[in-house]
C-alpha positions as CSV (number, residue, x, y, z in Angstrom):
1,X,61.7,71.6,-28.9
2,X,63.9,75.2,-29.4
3,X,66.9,75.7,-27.4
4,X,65.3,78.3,-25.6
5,X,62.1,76.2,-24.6
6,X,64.7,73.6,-23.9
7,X,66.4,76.3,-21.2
8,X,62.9,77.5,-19.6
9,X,62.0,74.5,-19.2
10,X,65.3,73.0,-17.4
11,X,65.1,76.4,-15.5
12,X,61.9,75.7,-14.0
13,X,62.6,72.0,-12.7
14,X,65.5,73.6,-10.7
15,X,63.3,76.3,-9.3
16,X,60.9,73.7,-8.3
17,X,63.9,71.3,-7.0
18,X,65.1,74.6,-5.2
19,X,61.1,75.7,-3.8
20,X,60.9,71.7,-3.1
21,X,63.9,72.1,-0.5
22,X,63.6,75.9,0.4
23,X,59.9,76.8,0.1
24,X,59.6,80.7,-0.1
25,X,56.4,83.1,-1.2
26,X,59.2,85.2,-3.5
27,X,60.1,81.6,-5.0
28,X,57.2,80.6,-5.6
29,X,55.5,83.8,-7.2
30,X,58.3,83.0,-10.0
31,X,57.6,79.7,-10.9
32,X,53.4,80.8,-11.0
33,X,55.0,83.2,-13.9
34,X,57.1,80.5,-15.7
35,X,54.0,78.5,-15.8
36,X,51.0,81.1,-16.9
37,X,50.9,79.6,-20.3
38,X,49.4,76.2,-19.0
39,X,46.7,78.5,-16.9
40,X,46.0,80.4,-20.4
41,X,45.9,77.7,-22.2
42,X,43.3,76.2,-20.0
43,X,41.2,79.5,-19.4
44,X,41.0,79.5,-23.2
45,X,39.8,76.3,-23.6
46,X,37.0,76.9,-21.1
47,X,36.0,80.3,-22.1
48,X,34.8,78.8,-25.1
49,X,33.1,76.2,-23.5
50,X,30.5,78.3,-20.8
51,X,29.5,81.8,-20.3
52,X,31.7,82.8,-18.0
53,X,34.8,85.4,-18.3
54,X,38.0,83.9,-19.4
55,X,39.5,86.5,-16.9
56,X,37.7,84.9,-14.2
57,X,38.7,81.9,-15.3
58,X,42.1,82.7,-15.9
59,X,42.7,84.0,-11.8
60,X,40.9,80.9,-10.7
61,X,43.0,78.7,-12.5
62,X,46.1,80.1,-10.6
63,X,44.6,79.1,-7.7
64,X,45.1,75.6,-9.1
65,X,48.5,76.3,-9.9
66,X,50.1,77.4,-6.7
67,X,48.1,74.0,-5.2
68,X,50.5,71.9,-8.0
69,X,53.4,74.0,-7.0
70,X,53.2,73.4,-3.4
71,X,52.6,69.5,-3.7
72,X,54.9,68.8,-6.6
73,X,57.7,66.5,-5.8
74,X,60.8,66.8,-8.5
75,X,62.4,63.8,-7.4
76,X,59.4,61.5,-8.9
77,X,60.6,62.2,-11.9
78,X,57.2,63.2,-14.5
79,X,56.9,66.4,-16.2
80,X,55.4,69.0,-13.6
81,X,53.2,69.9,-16.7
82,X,51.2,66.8,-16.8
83,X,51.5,67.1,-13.1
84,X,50.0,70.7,-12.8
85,X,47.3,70.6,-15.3
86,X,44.7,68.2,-13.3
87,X,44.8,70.8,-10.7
88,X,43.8,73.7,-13.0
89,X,41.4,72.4,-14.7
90,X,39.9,71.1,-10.9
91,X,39.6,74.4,-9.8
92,X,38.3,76.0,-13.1
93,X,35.4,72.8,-12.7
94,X,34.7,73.5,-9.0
95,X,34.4,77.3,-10.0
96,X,31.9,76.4,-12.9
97,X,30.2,74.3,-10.7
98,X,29.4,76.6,-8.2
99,X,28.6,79.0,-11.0
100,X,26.0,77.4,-12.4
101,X,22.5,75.1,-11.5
102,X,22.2,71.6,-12.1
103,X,19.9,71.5,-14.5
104,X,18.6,74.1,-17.5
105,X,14.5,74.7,-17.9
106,X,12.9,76.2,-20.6
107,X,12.8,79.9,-20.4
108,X,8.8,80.2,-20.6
109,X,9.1,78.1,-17.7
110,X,11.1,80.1,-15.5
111,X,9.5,83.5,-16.3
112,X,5.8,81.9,-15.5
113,X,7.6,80.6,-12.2
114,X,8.7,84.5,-11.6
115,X,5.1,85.7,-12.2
116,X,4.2,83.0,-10.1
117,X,5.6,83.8,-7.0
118,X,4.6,87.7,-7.3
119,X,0.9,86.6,-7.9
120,X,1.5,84.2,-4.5
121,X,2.6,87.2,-2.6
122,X,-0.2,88.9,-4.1
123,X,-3.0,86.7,-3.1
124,X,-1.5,86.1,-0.3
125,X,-1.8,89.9,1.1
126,X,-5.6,89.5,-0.5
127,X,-6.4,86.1,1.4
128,X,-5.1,86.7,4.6
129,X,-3.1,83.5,3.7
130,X,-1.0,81.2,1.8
131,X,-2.8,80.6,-1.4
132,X,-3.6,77.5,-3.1
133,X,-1.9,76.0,-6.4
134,X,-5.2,76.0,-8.3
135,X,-5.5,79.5,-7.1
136,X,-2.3,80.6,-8.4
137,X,-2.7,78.7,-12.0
138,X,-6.4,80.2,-12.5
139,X,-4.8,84.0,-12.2
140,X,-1.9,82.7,-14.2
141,X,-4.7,81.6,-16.9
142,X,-2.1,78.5,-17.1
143,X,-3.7,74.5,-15.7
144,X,-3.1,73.5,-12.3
145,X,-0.6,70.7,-13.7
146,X,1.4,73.6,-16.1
147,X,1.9,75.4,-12.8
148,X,3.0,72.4,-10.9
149,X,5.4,70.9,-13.3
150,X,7.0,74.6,-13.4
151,X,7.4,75.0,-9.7
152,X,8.5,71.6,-9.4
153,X,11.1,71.7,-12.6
154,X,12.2,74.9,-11.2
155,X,12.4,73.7,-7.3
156,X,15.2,70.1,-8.5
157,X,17.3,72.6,-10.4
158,X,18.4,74.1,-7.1
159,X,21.6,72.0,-5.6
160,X,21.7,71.2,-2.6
161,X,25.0,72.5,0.0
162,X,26.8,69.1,0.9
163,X,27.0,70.8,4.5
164,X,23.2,70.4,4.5
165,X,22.0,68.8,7.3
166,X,20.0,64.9,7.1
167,X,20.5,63.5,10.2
168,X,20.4,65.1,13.5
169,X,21.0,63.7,17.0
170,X,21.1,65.4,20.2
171,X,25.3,65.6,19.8
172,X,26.0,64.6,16.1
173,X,25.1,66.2,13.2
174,X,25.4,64.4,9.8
175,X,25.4,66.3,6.6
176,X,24.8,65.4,2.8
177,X,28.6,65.6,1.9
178,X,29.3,62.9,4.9
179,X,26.3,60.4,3.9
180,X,26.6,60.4,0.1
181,X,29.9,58.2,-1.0
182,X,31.4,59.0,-4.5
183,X,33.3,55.7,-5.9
184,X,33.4,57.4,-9.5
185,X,35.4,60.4,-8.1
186,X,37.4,58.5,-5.8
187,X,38.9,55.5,-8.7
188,X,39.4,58.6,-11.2
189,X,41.6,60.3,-8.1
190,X,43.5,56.3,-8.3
191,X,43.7,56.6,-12.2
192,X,45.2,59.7,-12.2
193,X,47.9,58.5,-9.0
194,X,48.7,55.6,-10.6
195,X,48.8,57.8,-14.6
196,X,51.7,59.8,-12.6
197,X,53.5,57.3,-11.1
198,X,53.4,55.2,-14.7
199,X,54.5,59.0,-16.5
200,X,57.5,59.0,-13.9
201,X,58.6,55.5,-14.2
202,X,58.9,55.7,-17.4
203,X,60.8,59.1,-17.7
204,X,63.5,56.9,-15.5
205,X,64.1,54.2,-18.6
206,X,66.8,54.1,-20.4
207,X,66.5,56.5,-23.6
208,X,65.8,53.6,-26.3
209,X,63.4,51.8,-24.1
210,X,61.6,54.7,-23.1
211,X,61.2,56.2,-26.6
212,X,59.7,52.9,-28.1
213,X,57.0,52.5,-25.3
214,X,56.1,56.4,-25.7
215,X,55.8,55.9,-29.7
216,X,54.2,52.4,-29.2
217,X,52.0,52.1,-26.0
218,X,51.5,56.2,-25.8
219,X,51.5,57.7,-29.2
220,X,50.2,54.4,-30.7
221,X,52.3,54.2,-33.5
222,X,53.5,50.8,-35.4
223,X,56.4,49.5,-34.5
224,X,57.6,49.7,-37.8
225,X,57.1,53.8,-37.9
226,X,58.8,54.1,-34.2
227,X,61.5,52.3,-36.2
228,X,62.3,54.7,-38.6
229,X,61.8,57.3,-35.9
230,X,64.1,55.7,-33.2
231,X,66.7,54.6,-36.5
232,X,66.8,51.0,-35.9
233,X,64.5,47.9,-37.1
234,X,61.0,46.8,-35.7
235,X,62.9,43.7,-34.4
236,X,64.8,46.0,-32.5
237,X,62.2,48.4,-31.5
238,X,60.5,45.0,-30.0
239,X,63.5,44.1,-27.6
240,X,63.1,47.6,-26.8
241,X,59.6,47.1,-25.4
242,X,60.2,44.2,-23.5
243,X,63.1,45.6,-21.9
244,X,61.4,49.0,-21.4
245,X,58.2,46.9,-20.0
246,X,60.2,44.2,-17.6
247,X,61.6,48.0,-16.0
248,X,58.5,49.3,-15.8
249,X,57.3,46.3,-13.9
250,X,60.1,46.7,-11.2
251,X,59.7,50.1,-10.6
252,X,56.3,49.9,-10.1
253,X,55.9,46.8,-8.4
254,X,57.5,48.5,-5.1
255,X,54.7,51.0,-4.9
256,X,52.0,48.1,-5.5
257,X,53.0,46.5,-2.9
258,X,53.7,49.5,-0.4
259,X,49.7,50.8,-1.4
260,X,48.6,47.2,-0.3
261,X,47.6,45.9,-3.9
């Protein structure tokens, strides 16, 4: 790291120490333009990923940003990096999701579904009525079971709102979001609690400690390489390890026990 990235970056946690104590719009709009390179970054990684503009991408990613800003606490003691991107790359994911359908059809399929429903409202003017499927296919010159598997292929790539309605009482409504339970989403929201609270515990270690369970446990390097790195010997590095690990354990054990585990 250069001196200077060395001063932004101690000039940030201060303005977040100071906006953690003394929230302010005006405070706040500064540290969103310390931090555009993480929203960049991120925009850039998407836009090469999907269809959509990296300058759309790149405002709602912001969005993400102030969110991090506003919940970050300096006194845990992790990098607000680390802390920030999850919530950028959340709202570029929500935006992409609302973006885009659940599932792609082959493009034959989705133009004889277009031709499909302007020969329904045809027929249907002709009729006096809703026509029928085979109806449809025979002016399509396609099989009745062509026609269905397109309508239907084309109908289960719609999503559904979550603030549908599926149950209905006379004074309660229940919707799709409230009945459907996510246990995926909800232990990746624990992982990435408890990879913060491990991140800040172990920015509180004592220097040696801390850099041999980075190089080891994080970086994966030998003991013997975080050796030469740290300047000492892999028997060394190892006392280093358990000492950084027995810390670890007390610092964490607190919250453990506080979140009922």
């Amino acid at each position: 790291m250069t001196a200077s990235q060395s001063s932004v970056r101690s000039d940030s946690m201060e303005l977040l120490l100071y906006y953690h104590q003394n929230p302010s719009v005006e405070l706040r709009n500064k540290l969103v333009q310390l931090h555009t390179g993480l929203v960049r970054k991120m925009a850039h990684k998407f836009s090469h990923q999907c269809n959509e503009p990296y300058e759309d991408l790149e405002q709602i990613g912001y969005f993400g940003l102030i969110r991090a800003i506003e919940r970050f606490d300096p006194s845990q003691g992790y990098a607000f990096s680390s802390f920030a991107v999850p919530y950028i790359r959340g709202e570029m994911l929500h935006f992409l999701r609302d973006r885009s359908t659940l599932l792609k059809i082959p493009r034959r399929w989705q133009e004889l579904y277009n031709e499909g429903q302007k020969v329904r409202k045809q027929l249907a003017e002709l009729f006096g009525r809703p026509p029928k499927d085979i109806e449809i296919a025979e002016e399509l010159n396609v099989s009745l079971q062509e026609w269905q598997e397109t309508k239907l292929a084309v109908q289960n790539r719609m999503p559904l709102s979550l603030d549908a309605t599926v149950v209905h009482y006379v004074d309660c409504q229940i919707t799709l979001g409230e009945a459907l339970t996510c246990p995926r989403t909800a232990a990746q929201q624990q992982q990435e609690e408890e990879r913060q609270q491990l991140q800040g515990a172990i920015s509180l270690l004592e220097e040696k400690p801390r850099m041999a369970v980075e190089m080891v446990f994080l970086k994966e390097l030998s003991r013997k390489d975080a050796a030469k790195t740290i300047g000492t010997s892999p028997m060394t590095v190892t006392r280093y390890l358990q000492k950084g690990v027995q810390d670890l354990m007390c610092m964490l054990q607190p919250q453990a026990v506080a979140s009922g585990s």
